[in-house]
N, C-alpha and C positions, 0 to 999 in steps of 0.2 A: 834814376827812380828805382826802388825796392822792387824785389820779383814780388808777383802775387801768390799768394799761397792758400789754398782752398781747402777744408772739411770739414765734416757734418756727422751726427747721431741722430739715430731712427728714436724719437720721443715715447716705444713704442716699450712695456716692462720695464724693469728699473735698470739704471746703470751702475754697472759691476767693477772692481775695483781695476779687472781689466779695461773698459773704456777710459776709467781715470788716467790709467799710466801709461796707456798706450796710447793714448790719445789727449786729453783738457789736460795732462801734466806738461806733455810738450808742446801742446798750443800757449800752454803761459810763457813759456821760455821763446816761441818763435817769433809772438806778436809782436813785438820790436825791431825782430829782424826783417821782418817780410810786413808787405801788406796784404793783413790777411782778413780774410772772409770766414765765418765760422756759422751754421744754420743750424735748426733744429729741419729733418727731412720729414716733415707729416703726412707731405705728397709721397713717399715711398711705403709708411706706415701702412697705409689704406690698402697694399698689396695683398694684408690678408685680414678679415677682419675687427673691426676695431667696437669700441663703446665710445662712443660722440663723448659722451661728460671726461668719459677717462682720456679717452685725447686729448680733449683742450686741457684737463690739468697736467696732465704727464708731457706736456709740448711747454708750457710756463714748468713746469720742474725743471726741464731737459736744460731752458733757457738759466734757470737760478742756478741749476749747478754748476755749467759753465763759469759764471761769475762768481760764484763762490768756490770755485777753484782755482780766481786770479785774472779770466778774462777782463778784459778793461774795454767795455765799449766804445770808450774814447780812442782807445791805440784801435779797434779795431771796426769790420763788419758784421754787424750781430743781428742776427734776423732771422725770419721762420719761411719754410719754402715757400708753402701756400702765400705769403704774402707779396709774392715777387710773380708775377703771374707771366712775366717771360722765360721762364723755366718751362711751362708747359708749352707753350708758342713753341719757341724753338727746341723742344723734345720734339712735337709731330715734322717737324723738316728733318731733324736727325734719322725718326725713324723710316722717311722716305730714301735714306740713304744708305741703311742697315738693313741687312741680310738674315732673311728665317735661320741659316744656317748659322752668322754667327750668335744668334740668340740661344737656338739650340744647345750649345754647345757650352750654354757659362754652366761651369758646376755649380753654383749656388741655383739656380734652376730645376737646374736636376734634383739637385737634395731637398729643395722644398717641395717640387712641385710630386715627389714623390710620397710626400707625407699629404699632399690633398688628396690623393685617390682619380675618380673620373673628372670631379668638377673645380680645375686647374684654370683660378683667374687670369685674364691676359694680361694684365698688370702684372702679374708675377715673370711672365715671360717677357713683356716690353722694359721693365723698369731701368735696366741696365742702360736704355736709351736714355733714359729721364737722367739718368748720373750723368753719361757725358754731357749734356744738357745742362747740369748743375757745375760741372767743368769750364764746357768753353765759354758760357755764358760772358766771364768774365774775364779773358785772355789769361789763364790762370798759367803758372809755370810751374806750380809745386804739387804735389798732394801725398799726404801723408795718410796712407792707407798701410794696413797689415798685407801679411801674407795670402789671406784669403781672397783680399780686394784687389791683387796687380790683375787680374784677368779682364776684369771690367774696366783698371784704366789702359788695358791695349786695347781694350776693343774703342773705348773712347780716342787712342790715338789713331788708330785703324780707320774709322770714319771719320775724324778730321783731315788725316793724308787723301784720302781718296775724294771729299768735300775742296782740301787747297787744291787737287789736281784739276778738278773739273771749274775750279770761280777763281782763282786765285792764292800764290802762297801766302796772301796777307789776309788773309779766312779768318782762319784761327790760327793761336798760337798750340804748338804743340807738350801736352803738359807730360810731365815728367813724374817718377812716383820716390817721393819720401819714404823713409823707411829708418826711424830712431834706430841706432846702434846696441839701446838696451831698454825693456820693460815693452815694443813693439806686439809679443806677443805673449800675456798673461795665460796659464793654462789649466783647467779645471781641478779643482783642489779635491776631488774625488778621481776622475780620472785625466793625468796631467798628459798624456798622450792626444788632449782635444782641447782648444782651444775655451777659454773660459766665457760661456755664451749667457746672457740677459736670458734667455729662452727656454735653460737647461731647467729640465722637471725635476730632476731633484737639489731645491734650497742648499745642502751642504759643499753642492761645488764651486760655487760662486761666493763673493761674499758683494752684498751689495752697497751704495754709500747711504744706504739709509739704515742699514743694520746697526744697533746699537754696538757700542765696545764690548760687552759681554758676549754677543752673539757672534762678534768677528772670533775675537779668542776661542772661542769655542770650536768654530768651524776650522781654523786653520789646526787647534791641536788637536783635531780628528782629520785632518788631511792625509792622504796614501802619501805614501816615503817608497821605499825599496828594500831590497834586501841588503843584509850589511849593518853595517851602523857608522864608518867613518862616513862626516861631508866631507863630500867632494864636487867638482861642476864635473858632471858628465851625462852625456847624452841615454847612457846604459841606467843613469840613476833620475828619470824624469820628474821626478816626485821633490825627490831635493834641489833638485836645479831649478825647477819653478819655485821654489821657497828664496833659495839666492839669489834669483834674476828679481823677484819681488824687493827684496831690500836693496839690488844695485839701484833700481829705478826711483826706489823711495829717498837712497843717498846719496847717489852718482858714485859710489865706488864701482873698482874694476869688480869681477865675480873670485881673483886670488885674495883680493883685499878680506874679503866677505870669508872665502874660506881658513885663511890662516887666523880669525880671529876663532875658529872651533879644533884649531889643534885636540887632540886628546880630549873631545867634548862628544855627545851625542847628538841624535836624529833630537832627541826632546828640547835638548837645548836650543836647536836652532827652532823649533817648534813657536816655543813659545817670545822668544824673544821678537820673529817675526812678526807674530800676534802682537806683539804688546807694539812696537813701531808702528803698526798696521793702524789698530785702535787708536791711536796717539795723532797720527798722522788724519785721520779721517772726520774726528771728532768736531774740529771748529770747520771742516767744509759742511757736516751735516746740518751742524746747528745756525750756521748761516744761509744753506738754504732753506732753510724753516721760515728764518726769519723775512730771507727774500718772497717766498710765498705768498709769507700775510700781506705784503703791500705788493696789490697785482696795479695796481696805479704805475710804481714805480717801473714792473717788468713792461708793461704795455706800453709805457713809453720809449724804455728802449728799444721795444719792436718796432714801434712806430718811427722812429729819426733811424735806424739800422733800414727796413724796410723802403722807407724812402730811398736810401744813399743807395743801394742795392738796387732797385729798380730802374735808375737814371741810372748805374754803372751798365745793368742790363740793358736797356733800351738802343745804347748808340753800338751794337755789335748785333743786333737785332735788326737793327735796321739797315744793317751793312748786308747782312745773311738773306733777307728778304730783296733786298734788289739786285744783291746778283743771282738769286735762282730766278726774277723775271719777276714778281710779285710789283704790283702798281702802288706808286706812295700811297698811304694815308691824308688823307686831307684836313 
């Protein structure tokens, strides 16, 4: 049988060209390999405030872009959290077994709950629960998170070891974290020393998949570079090495392949060519999700047969989890 392979995008602002590559570009290449699960997280969204209308459409976007960047519901699990209502069940038994302390302590916590001031949702600090929750849910063995997200999946293996210790080691399975070898982590085309976020206030660091081709070009040939002017991959030159890791991920070249094509060339050169790939590359996923949009008939229903398969995949580890902490059958 295929290992399972698990993840998800917060429905929550637009998705950026880094979610595309570091994430739905190699979920099209995995679904074959693995059986995989892929959600839109809306039960995470609501950690800090949301608009109900913008929700429901920006969760149907999250879903079309997915597919218009290759997802195949047929090869795969396609579905939205909230529809899967064993996600929240077994989050409150996760967080009966997780710790103030190690909640405390996830830096993404930190970092948000510093920008709310005095009145710091508990969702913001539980959520981390709710992820392993979206994990062991379905004996998952893969997940393909960035650098930002391994914290949260140790603390997901951390309370599953400690949950096999106490019921059994056939609990859960313990998941493991993926990690693409190139385009993993995209980095602000303003300031490339920070990771490229849906969130960031200023539009010119990001580019998003809804940005026209005009807008993309634009934005990356005002992107920071470095001092100097030969490319090169290096760590000292962050500005051009997000520019080259962007086109290995879009081509599957190595990052030498990429630089010997600017021998004796400049920062502009690579500038703009990456623009014009970039544009090139984004154009028929936008304009297919457009099209996905108009027909919410068609998205709703794959939520619905997704949802379903999802919720009987959830139910029988559910029910395994509830009778060994001592919980009386359902009737």
């Amino acid at each position: 049988m295929k290992k399972v392979m698990l993840s998800a995008v917060a429905p929550s602002n637009r998705l950026t060209l880094g979610n595309y590559l570091g994430a739905l570009k190699n979920w099209v290449n995995l679904q074959k390999q693995y059986d995989c699960l892929f959600f839109a997280v809306d039960m995470h969204a609501i950690t800090v405030k949301q608009d109900p209308e913008e929700l429901r459409r920006e969760t149907r976007r999250a879903v079309a872009t997915y597919i218009a960047s290759g997802i195949d519901p047929k090869e795969c699990t396609l579905f939205v959290q909230s529809h899967v209502p064993q996600h929240a069940e077994l989050s409150w038994v996760l967080t009966c077994f997780a710790t103030m302390g190690e909640l405390g302590r996830m830096t993404q916590y930190k970092d948000k709950s510093a920008k709310q001031g005095a009145h710091i949702p508990a969702g913001l600090f539980a959520y981390p629960v709710l992820m392993a929750a979206d994990i062991l849910l379905y004996g998952t063995h893969l997940v393909p998170v960035g650098e930002d997200q391994k914290q949260h999946l140790e603390l997901t293996r951390d309370i599953a070891e400690r949950m096999n210790g106490l019921f059994g080691d056939d609990l859960f399975v313990i998941p493991e974290v993926y990690i693409p070898p190139v385009g993993a982590r995209i980095m602000s085309l303003q300031d490339p020393t920070q990771k490229m976020s849906k969130s960031d206030p200023d539009p010119n660091s990001a580019i998003y998949l809804g940005d026209t081709s005009d807008q993309i070009i634009k934005k990356i040939k005002r992107a920071v570079t470095d001092s100097g002017s030969e490319v090169t991959w290096s760590d000292e030159k962050p500005g051009v090495k997000n520019l080259i890791t962007i086109q290995c991920a879009l081509t599957g070249k190595k990052p030498e392949e990429v630089v010997s094509g600017y021998a004796g060339k400049m920062y502009g050169h690579l500038k703009v060519e990456t623009a014009e790939m970039v544009a090139a590359h984004l154009a028929p996923v936008r304009a297919e999700v457009e099209r996905l949009m108009a027909d919410t008939a068609y998205l709703d229903g794959v939520l619905k047969m997704g949802a379903q398969n999802a919720r009987n995949r959830a139910q029988k580890l559910l029910d395994r989890v509830y009778d060994r902490v001592g919980f009386l059958p359902r009737s």
